[in-house]
C-alpha positions as CSV (number, residue, x, y, z in Angstrom):
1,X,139.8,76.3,40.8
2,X,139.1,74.2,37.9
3,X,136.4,73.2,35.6
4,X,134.2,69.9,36.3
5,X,132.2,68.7,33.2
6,X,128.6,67.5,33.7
7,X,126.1,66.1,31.6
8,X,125.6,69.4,29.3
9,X,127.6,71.7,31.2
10,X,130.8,72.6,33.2
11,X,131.1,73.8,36.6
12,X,134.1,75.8,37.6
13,X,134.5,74.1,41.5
14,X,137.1,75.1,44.0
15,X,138.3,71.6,45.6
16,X,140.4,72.3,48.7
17,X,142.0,70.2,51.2
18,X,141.5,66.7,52.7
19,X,139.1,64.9,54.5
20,X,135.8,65.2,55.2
21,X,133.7,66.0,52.1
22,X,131.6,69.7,53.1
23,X,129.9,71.3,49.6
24,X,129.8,74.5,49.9
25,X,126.8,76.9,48.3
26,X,126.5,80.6,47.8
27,X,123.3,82.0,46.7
28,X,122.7,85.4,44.7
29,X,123.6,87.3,43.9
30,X,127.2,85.9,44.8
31,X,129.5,83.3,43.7
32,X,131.7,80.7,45.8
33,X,134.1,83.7,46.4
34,X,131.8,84.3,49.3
35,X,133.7,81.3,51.2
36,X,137.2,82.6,50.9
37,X,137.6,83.5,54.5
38,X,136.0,80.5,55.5
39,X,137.5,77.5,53.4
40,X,141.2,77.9,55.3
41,X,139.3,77.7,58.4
42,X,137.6,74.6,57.7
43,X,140.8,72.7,55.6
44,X,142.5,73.5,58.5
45,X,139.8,71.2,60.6
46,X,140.4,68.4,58.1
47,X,137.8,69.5,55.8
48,X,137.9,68.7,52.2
49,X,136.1,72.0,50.5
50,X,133.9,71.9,47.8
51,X,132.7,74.8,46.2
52,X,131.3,75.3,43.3
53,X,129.9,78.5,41.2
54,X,126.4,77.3,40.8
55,X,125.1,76.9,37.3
56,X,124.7,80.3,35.5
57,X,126.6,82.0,38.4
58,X,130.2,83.1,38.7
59,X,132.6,80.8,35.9
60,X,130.4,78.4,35.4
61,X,128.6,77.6,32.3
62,X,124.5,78.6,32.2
63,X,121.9,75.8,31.0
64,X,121.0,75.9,27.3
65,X,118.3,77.2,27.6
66,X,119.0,79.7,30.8
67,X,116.8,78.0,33.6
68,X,118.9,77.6,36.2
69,X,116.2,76.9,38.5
70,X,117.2,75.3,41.8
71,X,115.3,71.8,41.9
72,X,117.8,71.7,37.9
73,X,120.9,72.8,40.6
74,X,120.1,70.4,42.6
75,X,120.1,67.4,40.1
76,X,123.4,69.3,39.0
77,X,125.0,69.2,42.4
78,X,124.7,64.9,42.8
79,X,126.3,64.9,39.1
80,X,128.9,66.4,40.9
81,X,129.4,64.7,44.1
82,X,129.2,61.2,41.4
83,X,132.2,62.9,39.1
84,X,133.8,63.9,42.3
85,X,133.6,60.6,43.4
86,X,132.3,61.5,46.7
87,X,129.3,59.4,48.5
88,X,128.1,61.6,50.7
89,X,129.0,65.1,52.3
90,X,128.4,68.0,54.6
91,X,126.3,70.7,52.8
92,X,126.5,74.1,53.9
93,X,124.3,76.5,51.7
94,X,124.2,80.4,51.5
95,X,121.1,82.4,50.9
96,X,119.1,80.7,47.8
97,X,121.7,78.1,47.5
98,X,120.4,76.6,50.8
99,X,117.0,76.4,48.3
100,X,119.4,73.6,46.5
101,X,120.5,72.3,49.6
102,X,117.2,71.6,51.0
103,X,116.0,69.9,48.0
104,X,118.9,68.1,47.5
105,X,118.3,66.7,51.4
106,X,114.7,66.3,50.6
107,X,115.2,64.1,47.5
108,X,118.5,62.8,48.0
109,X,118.8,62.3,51.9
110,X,121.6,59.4,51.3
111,X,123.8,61.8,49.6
112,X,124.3,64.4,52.8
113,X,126.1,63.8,56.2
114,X,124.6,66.6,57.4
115,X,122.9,70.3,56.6
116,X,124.1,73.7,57.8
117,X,122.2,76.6,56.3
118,X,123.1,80.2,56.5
119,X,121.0,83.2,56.3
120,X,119.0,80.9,54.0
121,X,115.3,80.3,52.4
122,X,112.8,78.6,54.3
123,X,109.1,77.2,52.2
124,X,108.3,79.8,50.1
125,X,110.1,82.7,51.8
126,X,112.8,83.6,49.7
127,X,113.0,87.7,49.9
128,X,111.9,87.8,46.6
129,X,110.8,91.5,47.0
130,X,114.7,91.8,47.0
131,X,115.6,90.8,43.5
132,X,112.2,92.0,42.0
133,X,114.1,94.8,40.6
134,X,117.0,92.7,38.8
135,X,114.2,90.2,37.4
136,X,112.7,93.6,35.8
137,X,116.4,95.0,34.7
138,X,115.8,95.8,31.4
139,X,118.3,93.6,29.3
140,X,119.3,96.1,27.0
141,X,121.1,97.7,29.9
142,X,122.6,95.1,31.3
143,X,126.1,96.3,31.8
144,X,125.0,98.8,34.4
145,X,123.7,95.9,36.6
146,X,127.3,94.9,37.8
147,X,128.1,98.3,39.3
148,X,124.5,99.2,40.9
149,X,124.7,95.7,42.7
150,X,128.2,96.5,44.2
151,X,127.3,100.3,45.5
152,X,124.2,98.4,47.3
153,X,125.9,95.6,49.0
154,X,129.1,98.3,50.0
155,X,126.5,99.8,51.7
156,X,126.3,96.7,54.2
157,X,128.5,95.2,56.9
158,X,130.2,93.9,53.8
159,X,134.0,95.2,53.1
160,X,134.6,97.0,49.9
161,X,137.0,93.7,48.7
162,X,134.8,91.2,49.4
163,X,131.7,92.9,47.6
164,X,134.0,93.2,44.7
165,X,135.7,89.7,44.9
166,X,131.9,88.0,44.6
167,X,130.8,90.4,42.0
168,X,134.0,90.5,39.8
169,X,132.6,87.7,37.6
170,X,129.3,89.9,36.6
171,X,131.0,92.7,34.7
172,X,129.9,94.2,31.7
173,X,126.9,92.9,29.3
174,X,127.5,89.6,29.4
175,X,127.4,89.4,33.4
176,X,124.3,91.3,33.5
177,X,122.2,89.2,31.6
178,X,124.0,86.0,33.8
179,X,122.5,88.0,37.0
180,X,119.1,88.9,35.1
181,X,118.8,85.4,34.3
182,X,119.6,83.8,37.5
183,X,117.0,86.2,39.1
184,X,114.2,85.3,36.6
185,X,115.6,81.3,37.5
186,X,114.0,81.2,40.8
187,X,110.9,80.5,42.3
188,X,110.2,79.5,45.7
189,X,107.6,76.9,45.1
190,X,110.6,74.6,44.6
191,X,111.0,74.6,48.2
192,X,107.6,75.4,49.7
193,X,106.1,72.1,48.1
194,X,108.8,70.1,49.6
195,X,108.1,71.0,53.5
196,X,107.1,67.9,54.1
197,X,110.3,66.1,52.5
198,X,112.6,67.9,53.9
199,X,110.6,67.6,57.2
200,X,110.8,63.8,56.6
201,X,114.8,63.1,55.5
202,X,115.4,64.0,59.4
203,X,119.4,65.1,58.3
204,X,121.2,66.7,61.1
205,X,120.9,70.4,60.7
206,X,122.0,73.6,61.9
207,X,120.7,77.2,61.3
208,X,123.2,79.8,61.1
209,X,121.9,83.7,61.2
210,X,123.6,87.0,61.1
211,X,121.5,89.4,63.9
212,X,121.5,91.8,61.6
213,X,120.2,90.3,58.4
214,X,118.0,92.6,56.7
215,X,116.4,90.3,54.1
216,X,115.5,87.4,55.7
217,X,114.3,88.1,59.1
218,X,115.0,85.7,62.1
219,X,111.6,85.3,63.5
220,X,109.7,84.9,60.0
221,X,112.6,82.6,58.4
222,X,115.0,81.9,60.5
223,X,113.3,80.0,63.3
224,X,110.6,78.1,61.4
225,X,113.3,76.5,59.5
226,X,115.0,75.6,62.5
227,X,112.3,73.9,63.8
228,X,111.3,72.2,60.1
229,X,114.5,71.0,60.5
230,X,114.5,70.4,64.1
231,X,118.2,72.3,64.4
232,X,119.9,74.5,66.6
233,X,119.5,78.3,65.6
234,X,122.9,79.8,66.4
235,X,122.4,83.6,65.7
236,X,126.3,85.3,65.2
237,X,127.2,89.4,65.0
238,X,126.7,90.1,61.5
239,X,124.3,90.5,58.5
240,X,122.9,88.8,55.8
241,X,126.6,87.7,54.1
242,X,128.0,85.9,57.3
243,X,130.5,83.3,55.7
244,X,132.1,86.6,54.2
245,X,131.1,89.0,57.9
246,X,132.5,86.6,59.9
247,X,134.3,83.7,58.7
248,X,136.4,82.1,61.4
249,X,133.0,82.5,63.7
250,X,131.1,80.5,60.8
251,X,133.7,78.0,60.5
252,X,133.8,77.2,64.2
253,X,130.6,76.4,64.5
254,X,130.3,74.1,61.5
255,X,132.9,72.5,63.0
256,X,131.7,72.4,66.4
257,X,128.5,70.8,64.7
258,X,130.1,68.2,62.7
259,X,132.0,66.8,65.1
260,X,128.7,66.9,67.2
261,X,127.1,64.8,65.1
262,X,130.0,62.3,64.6
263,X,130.6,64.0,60.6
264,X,134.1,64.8,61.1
């Protein structure tokens, strides 16, 4: 772990063994301890890992003035790569972080080797329905958010340690009104008006989906992302939170793919 200062703010970014550059992404309501099971795997295939805690998520520092929208993560993410000094790299993205990823490949194709997205956002489908409660969380309780969000997701395929691991960061006040935020941060127009883009960066892609994920389903999301991305769907035992479900099984295939596609 340590902290990477941008242009306004600091990131706290795991960097983890040599090689290959692969970013790695978590979405919400998580932080970049959902890839602990998975970064060994992929050091151990000669990947360097990066993975940050997105802005306003986890360590990191929020924005000024708290819009950590995703096209703003985005920009944040090449500032990163640049003070990294790393060219290009494989992007795996989580959930709404793929939202990041696939404006990042849509706007800044140069700077990705390739795209794997898990259990992620495709236009403007986004689960939204999801978090509508968080966005409404009433502020003033905020401490209580924490707590509620764990009993949920320990109701999953998700073991009690891992739940906590991702969640540890959003404790008390403070971490509430970091997860309220974040929720009220996005809006899926950010990737539904950049179909097209995205359609158009042709990046080698693959679509990674738990059968079991209950908030983003495989025929609605899954499969039209595939094919905007004109990628192999590879659907794995599991639910929504693969890279923490099944980790080794997500790290073999990424590095079945990169090595596919001449990344590795």
């Amino acid at each position: 772990m340590g902290r990477v200062q941008l242009d306004g703010l600091a990131l706290e970014v795991r960097d983890e063994g040599l090689g290959t550059p692969a970013l790695l992404l978590h979405g919400f309501p998580t932080t970049n301890r959902l890839w602990d099971g998975t970064i060994p795997h992929l050091c151990s295939a000669g990947f360097r890992c990066i993975a940050p805690d997105l802005a306003g998520y986890g360590l990191s520092e929020s924005p000024a003035d708290g819009e950590a929208r995703m096209e703003r993560q985005a920009r944040w993410l090449v500032e990163l790569l640049d003070a990294l000094q790393v060219d290009s790299a494989l992007v795996v993205a989580h959930d709404v972080g793929s939202a990041a990823g696939e404006i990042l490949a849509a706007e800044a194709p140069r700077r990705i080797r390739g795209l794997v997205v898990v259990d992620g956002v495709y236009a403007d489908r986004w689960a939204m329905e999801w978090i509508e409660s968080i966005r409404q969380w009433e502020p003033r309780k905020a401490e209580r958010l924490a707590p509620v969000l764990e009993r949920r997701l320990r109701s999953s395929t998700l073991a009690p340690d891992a739940v906590h691991a991702m969640l540890s960061s959003y404790e008390g006040e403070r971490g509430g009104l970091r997860l309220i935020a974040a929720a009220r941060s996005l809006h899926p127009s950010e990737t539904a008006t950049r179909v097209e883009a995205l359609r158009a960066a042709r990046i080698p892609a693959l679509v990674l989906w738990g059968e079991q994920d209950r908030y983003l389903p495989i025929d609605t999301v899954a499969r039209p992302l595939a094919d905007l991305l004109r990628a192999e769907l590879r659907l794995l035992p599991g639910g929504h939170f693969l890279p923490a479900e099944a980790p080794e099984a997500v790290a073999r295939e990424i590095v079945s793919f990169a090595r596919a596609n001449g990344i590795s």
